[in-house]
N, C-alpha and C positions, 0 to 999 in steps of 0.2 A: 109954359113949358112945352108945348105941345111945335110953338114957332122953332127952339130950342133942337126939338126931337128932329123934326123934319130939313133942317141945314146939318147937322149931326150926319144925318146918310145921308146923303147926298156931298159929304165932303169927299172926296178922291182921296185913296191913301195907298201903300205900296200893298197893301195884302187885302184889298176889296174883292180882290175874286178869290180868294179864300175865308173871310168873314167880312159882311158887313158892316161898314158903322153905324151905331145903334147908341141911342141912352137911353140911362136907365134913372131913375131916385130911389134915394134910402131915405126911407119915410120912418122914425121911431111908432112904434105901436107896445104897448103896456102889456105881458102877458104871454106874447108870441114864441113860441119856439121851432126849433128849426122842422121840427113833424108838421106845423100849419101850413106848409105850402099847398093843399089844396083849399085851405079854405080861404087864403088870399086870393088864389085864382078864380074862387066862386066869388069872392065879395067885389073883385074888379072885373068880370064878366059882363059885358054893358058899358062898362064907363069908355068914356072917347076917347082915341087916343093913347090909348094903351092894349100892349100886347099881354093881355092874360095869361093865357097860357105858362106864358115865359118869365112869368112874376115868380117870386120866391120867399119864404120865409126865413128868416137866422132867429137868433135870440135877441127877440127885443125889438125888431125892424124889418120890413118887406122890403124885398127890391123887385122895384115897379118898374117893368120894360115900357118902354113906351116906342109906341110903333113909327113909321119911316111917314107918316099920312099928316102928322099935326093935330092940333086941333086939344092937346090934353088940358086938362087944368088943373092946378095944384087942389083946387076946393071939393072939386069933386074925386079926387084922388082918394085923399085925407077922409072927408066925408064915408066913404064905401069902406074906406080901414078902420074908420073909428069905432063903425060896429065890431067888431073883432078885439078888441081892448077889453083886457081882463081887471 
């Protein structure tokens, strides 16, 4: 994922200097609602490769920023959300 993130920004597009290109995954998690977004952002806190912060909660699934650096991986992704599963 993380090789994914990093060709991602770095692609040239006609409004880079107004938003960056960035991806993100939707990861399903059991239980979530759209109020958990901080506690996705504490459970991907550490993990590589992704931008915490700017992770999110909906109903039913996180979306996982992942940062312009590389380096993510789907295992450890999943892993750090699985605790969050109701």
């Amino acid at each position: 994922m993380g090789d994914v993130a990093k060709a991602v920004a770095q692609t040239k597009t006609p409004h880079t200097n107004l938003v960056k290109p960035a991806a993100a995954l939707v990861i399903p998690v059991k239980g979530l609602t759209k109020d958990d977004s901080a506690k996705v952002q504490k459970a991907l806190e550490g993990v590589k490769g992704v931008a915490a912060k700017d992770a999110r909660a909906e109903d039913g699934q996180a979306v996982v920023a992942l940062d312009d650096k590389g380096g993510a991986h789907l295992a450890e992704i999943t892993k750090a959300l699985n605790k969050l599963a109701k």
